[in-house]
Backbone as JSON Lines, residues from 0, in Angstrom:
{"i":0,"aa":"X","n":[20.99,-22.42,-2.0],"ca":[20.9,-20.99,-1.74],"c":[22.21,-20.34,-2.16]}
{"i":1,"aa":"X","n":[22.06,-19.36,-2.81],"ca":[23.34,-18.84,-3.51],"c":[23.56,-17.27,-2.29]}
{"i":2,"aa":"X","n":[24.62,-16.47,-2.47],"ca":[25.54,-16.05,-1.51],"c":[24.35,-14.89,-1.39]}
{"i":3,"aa":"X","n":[23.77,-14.14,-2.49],"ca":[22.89,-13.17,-2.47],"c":[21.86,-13.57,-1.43]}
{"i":4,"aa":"X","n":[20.87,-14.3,-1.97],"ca":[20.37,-14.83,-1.26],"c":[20.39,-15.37,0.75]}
{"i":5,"aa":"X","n":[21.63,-16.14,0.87],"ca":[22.26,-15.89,2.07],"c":[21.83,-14.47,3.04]}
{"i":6,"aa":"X","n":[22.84,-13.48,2.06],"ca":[22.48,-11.95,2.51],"c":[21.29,-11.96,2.94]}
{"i":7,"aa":"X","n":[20.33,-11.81,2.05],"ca":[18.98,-11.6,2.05],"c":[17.77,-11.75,3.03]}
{"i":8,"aa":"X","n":[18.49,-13.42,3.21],"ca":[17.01,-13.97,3.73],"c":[16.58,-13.86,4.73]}
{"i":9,"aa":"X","n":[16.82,-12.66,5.87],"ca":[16.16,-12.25,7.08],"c":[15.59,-10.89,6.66]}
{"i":10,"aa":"X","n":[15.58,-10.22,5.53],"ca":[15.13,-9.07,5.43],"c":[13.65,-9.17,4.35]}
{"i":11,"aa":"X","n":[13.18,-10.08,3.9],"ca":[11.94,-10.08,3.36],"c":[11.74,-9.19,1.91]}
{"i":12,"aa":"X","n":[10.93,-9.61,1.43],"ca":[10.71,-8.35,1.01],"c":[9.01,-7.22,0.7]}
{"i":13,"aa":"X","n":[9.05,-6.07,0.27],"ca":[7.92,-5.16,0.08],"c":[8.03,-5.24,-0.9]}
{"i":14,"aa":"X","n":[6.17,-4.93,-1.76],"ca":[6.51,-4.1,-3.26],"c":[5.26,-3.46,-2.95]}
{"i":15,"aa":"X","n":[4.85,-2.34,-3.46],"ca":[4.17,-1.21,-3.36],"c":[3.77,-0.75,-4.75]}
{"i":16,"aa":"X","n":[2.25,0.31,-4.88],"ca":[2.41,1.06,-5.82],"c":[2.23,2.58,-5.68]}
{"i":17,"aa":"X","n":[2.76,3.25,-6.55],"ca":[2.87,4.83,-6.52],"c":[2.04,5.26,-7.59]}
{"i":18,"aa":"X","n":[1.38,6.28,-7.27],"ca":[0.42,7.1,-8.15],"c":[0.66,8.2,-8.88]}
{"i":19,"aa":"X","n":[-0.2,8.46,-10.81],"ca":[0.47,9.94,-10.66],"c":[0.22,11.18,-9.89]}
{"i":20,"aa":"X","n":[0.45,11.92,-10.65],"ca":[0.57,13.64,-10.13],"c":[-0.78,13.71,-9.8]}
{"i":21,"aa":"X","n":[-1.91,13.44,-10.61],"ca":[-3.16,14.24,-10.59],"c":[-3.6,13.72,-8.99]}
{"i":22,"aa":"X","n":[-3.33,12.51,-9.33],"ca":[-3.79,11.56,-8.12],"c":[-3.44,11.87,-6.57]}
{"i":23,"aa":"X","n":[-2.15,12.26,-6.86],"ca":[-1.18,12.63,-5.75],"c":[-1.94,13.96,-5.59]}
{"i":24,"aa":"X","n":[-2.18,14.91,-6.13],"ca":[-2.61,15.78,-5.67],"c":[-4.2,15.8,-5.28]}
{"i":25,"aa":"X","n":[-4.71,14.87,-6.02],"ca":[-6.28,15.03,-5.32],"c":[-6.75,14.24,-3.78]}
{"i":26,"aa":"X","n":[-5.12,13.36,-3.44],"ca":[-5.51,12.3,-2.34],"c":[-5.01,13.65,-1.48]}
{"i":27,"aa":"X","n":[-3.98,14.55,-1.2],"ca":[-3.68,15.6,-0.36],"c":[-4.65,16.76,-0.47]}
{"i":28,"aa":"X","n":[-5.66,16.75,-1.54],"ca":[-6.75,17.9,-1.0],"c":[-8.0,17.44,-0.49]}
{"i":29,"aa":"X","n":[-7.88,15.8,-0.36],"ca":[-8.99,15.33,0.6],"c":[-8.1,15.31,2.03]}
{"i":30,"aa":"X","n":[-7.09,14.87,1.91],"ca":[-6.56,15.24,3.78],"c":[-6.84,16.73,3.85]}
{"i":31,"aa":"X","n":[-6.32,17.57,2.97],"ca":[-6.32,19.0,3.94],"c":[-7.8,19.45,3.92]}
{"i":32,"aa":"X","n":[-8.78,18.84,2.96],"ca":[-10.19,19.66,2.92],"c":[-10.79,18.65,4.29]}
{"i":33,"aa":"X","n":[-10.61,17.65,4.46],"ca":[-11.36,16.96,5.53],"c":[-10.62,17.4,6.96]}
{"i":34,"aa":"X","n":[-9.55,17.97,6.89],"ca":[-8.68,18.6,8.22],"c":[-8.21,16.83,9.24]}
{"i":35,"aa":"X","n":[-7.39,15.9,8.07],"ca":[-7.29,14.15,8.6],"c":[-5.64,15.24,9.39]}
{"i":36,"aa":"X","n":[-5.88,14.43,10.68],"ca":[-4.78,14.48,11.87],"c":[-2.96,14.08,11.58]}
{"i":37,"aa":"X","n":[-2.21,14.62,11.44],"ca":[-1.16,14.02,11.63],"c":[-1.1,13.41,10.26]}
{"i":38,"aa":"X","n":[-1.33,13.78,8.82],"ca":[-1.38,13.75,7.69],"c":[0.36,12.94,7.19]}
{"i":39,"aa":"X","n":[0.15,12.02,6.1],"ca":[1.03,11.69,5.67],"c":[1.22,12.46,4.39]}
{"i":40,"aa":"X","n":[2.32,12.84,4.12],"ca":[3.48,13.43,3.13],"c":[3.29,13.25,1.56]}
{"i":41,"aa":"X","n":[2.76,13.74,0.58],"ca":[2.71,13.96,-0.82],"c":[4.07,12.94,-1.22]}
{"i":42,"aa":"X","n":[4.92,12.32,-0.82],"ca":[6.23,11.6,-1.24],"c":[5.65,10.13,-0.23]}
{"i":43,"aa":"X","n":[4.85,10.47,0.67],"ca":[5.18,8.85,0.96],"c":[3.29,8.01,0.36]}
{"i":44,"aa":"X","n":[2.91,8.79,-0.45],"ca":[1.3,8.34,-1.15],"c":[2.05,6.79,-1.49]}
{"i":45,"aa":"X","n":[1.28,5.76,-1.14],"ca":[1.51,4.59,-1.91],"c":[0.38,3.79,-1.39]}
{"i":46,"aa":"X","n":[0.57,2.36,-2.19],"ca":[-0.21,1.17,-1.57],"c":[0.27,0.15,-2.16]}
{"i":47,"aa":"X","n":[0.48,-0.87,-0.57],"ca":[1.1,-1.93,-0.37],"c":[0.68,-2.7,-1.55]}
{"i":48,"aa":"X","n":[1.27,-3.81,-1.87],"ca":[1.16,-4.66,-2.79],"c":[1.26,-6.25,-2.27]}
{"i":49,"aa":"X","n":[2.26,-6.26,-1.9],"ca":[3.33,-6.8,-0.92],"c":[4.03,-7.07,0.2]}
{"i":50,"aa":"X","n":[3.45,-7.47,0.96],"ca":[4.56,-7.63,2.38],"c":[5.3,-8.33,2.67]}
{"i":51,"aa":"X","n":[6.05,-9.55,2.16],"ca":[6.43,-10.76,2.71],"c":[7.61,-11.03,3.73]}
{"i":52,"aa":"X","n":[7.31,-11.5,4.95],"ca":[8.54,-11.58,5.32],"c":[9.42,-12.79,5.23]}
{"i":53,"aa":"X","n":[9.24,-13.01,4.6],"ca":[10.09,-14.48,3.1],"c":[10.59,-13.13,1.93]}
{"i":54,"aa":"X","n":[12.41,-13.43,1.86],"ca":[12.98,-12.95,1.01],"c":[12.57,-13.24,-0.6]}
{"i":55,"aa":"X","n":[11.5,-12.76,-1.39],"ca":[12.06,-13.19,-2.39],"c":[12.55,-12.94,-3.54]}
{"i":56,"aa":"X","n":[13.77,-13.55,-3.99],"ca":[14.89,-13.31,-4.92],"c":[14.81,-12.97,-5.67]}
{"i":57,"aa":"X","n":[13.72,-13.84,-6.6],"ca":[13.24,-13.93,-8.17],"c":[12.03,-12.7,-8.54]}
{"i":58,"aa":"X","n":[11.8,-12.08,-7.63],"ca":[11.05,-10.75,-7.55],"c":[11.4,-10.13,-8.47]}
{"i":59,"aa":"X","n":[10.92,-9.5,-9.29],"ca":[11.25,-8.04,-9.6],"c":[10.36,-7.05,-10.34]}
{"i":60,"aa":"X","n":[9.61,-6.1,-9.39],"ca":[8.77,-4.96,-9.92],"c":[8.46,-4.86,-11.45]}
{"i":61,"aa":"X","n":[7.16,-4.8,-11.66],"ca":[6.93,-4.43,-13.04],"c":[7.16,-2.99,-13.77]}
{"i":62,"aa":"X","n":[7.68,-2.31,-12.37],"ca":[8.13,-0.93,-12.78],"c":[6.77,0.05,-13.54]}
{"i":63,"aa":"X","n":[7.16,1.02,-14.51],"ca":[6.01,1.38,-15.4],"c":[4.73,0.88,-15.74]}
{"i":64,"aa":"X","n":[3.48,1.22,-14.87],"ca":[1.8,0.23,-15.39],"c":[1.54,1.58,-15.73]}
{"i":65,"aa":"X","n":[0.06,0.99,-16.11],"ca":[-0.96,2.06,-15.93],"c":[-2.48,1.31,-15.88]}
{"i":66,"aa":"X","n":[-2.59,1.46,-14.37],"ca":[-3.83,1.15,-14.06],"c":[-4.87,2.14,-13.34]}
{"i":67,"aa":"X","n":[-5.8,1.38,-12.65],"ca":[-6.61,2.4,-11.83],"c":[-7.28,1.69,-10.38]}
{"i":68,"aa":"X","n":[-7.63,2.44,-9.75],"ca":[-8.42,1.66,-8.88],"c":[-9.45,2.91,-8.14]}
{"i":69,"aa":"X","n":[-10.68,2.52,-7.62],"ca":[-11.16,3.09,-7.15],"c":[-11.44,3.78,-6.05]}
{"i":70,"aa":"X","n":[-11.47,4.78,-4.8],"ca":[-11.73,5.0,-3.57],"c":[-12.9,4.58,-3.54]}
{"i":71,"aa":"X","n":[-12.97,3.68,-2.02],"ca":[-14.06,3.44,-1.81],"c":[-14.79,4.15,-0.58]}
{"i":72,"aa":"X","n":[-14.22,3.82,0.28],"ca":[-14.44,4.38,1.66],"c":[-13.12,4.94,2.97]}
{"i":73,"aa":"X","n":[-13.36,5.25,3.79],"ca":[-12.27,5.47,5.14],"c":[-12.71,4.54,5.96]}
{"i":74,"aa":"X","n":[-11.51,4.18,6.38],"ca":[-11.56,2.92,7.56],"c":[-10.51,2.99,8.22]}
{"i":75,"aa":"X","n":[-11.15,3.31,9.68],"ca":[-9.89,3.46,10.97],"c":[-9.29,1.78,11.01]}
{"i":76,"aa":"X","n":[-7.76,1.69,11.11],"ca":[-7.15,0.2,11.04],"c":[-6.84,0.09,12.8]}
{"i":77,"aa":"X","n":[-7.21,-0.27,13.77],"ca":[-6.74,0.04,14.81],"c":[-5.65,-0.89,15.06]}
{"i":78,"aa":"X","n":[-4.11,-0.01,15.77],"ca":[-3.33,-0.75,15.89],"c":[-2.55,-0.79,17.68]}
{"i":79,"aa":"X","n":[-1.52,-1.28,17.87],"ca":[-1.63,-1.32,18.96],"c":[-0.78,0.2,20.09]}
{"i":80,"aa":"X","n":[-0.47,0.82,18.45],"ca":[0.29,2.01,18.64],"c":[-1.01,3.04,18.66]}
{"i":81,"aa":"X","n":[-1.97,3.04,17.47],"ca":[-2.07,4.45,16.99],"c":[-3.63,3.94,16.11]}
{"i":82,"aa":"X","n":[-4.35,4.77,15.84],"ca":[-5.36,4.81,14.84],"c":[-5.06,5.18,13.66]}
{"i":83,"aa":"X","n":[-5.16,4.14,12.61],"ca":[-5.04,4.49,11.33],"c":[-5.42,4.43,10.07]}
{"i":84,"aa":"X","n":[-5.38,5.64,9.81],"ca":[-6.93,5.86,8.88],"c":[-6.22,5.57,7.69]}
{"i":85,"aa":"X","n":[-7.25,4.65,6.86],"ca":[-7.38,4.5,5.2],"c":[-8.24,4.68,4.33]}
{"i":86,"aa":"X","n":[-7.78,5.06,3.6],"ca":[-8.88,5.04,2.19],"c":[-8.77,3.32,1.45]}
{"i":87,"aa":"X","n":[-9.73,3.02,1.52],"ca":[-10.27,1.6,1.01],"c":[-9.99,1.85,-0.82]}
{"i":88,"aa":"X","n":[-9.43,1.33,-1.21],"ca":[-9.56,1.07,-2.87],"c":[-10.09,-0.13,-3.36]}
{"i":89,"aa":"X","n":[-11.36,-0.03,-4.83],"ca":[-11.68,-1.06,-5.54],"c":[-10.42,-1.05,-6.42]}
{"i":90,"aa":"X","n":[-10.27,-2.42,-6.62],"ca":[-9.06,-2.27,-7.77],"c":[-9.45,-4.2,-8.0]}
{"i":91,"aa":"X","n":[-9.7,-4.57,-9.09],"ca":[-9.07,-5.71,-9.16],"c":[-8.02,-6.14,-9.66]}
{"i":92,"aa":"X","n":[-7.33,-4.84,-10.28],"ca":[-5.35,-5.31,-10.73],"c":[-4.67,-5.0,-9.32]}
{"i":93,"aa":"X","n":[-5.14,-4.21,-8.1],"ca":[-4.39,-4.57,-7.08],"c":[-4.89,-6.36,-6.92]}
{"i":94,"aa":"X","n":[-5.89,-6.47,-6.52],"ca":[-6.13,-8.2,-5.61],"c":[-5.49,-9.04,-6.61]}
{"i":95,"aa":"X","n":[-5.64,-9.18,-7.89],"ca":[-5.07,-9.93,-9.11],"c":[-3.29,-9.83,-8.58]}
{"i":96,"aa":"X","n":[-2.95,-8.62,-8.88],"ca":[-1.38,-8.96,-9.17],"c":[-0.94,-9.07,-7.47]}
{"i":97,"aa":"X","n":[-1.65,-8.63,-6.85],"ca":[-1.04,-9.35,-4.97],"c":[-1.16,-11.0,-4.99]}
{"i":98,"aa":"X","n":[-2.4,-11.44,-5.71],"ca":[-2.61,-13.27,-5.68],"c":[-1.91,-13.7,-6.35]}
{"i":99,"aa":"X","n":[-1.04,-12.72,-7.67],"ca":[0.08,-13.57,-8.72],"c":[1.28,-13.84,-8.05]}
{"i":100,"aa":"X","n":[1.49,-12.53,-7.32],"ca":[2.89,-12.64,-6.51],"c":[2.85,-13.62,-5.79]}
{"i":101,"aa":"X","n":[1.99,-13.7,-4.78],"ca":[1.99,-14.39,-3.95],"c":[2.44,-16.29,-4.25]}
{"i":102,"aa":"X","n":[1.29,-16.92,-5.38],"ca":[1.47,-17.83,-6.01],"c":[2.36,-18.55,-6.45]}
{"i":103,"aa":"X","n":[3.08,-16.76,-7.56],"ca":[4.13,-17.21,-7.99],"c":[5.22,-17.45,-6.96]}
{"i":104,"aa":"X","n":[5.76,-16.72,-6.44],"ca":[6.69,-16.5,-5.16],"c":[6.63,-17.32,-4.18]}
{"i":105,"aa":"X","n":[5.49,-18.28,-4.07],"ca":[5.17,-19.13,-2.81],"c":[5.84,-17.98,-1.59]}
{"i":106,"aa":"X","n":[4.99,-16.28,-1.83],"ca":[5.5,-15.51,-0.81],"c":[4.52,-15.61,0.71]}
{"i":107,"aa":"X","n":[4.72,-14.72,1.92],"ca":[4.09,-14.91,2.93],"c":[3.4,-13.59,2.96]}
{"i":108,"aa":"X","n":[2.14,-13.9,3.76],"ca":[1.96,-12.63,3.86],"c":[1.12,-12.3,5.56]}
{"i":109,"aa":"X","n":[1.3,-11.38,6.35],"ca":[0.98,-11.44,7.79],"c":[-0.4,-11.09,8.12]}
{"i":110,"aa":"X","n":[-1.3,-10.96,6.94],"ca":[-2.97,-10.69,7.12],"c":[-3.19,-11.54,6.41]}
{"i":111,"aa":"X","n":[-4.42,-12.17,7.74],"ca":[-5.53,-12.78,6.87],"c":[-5.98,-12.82,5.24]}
{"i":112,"aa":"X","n":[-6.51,-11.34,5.0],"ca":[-6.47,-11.16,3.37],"c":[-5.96,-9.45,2.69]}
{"i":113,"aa":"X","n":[-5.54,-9.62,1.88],"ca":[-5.51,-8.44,1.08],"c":[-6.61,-7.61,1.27]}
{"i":114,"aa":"X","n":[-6.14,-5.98,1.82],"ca":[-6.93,-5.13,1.03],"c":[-6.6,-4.34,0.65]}
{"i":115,"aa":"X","n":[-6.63,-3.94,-0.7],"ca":[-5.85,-2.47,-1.24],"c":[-6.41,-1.26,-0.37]}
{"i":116,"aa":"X","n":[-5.62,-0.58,0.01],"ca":[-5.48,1.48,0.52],"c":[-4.86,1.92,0.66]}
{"i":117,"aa":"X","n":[-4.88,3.09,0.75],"ca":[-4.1,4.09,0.99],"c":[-3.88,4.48,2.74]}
{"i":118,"aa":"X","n":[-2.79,4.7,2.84],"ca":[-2.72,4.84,4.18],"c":[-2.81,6.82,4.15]}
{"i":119,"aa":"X","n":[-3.39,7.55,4.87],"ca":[-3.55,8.95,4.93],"c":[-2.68,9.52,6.31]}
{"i":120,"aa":"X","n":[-3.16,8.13,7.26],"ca":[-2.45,8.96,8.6],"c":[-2.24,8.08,9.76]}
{"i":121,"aa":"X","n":[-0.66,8.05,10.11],"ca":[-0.4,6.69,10.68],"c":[-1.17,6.74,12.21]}
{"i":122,"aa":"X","n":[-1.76,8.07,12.65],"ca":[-2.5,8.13,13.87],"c":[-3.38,9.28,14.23]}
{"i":123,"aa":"X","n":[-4.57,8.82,13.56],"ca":[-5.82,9.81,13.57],"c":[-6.09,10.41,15.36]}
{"i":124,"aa":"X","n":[-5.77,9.73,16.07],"ca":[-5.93,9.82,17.24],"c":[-7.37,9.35,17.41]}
{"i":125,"aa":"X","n":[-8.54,10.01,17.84],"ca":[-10.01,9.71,17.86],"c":[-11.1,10.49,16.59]}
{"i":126,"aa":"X","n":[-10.27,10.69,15.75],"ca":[-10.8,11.45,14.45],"c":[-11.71,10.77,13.7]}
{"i":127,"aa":"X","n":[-13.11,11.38,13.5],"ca":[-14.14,10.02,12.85],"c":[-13.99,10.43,11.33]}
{"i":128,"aa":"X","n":[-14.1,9.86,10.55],"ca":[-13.91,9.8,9.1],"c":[-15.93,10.16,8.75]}
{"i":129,"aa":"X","n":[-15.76,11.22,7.92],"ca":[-17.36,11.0,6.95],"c":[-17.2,10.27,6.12]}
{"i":130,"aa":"X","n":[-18.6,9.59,5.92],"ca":[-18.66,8.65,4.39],"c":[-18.27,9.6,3.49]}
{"i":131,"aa":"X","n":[-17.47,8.91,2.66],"ca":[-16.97,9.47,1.6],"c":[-17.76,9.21,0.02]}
{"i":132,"aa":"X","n":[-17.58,9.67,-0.83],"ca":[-18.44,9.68,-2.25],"c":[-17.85,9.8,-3.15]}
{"i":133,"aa":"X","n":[-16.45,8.71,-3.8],"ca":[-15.32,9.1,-4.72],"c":[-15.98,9.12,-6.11]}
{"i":134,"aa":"X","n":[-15.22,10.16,-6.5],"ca":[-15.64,11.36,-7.33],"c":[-14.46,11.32,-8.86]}
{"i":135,"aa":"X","n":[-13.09,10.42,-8.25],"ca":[-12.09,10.27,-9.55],"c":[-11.19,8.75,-9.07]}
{"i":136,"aa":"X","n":[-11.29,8.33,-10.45],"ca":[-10.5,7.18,-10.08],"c":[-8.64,7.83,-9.7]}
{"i":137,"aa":"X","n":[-8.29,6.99,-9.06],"ca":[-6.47,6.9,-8.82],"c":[-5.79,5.85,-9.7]}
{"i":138,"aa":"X","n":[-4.75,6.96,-10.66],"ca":[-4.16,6.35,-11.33],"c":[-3.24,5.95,-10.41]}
{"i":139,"aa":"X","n":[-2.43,4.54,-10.64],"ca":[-1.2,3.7,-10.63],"c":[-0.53,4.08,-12.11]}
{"i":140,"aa":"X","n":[0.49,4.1,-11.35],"ca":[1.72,4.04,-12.78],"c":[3.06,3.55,-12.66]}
{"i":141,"aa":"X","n":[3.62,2.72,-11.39],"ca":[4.77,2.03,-11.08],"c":[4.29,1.41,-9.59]}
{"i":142,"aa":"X","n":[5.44,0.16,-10.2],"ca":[5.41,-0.78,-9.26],"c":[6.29,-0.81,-8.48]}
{"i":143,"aa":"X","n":[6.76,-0.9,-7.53],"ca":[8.32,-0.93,-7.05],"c":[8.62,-2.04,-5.72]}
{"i":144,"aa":"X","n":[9.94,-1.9,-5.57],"ca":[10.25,-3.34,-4.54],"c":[11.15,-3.0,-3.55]}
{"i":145,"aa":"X","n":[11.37,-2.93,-2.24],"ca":[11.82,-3.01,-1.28],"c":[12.3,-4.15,-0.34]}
{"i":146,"aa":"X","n":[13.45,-4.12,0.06],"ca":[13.9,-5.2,1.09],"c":[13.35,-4.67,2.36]}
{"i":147,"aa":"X","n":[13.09,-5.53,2.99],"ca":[12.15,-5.46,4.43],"c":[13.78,-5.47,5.57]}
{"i":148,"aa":"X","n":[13.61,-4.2,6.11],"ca":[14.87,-4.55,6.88],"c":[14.87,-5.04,8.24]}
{"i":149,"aa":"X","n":[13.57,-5.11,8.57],"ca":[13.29,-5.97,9.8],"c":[11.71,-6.74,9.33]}
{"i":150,"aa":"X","n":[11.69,-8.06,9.84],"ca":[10.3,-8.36,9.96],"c":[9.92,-8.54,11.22]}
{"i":151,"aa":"X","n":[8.82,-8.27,10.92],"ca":[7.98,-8.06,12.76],"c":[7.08,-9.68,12.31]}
């Protein structure tokens, strides 16, 4: 283990992806047209990729893609804080490049299995979601990587 590393290895790491503009703006006119509770922020739109709480070193974001994935549905995640609502994405370059990392990285990950979404709202409170009927795919266009500064 080299000195970086040392540093490192209680903080894990994240990688995530970010969407463009169009995208970004059509996922915030389904929160405000559906009236979703306690709405998350046009800057924090993403989806996990990544969670590991195993540092790893040899990581590093593919930066610039261009992919797509699909909305599928809303699904309350219940947690032990809060209700939290997602938008479900088809994607098979999310499940693909989460099973490469993983593989490659011999990384960890704290669910059962992958599912790509979007997180909309870290606590719907008792807010029921309508079936939804997606209407445009969501572009991806960067990858990015984060140190985990605590793992739970």
């Amino acid at each position: 283990m080299n000195f970086k590393e040392y540093l490192n290895e209680e903080k894990g790491t994240y990688a995530g992806v970010r969407f463009d503009k169009k995208s970004q703006d059509y996922l915030m006119s389904l929160i405000a047209d559906w009236k979703i509770p306690n709405p998350i922020t046009k800057d924090e739109l993403h989806s996990t990729l990544l969670y590991s709480p195993k540092y790893l070193p040899n990581y590093k974001a593919a930066g610039n893609i261009n992919e797509k994935a699909t909305p599928n549905s809303f699904e309350i995640f219940k947690t032990e804080r809060a209700n939290v609502l997602v938008l479900l994405l088809d994607s098979d370059f999310l499940v693909s490049r989460h099973n490469e990392l993983m593989k490659k990285h011999k990384a960890e990950y704290p669910h059962p299995t992958y599912i790509p979404h979007i997180t909309l709202s870290y606590d719907v409170k008792d807010f029921k979601p309508k079936r939804f009927k997606p209407n445009k795919d969501i572009m991806i266009v960067e990858e990015y990587q984060e140190d985990l500064d605590e793992v739970t």
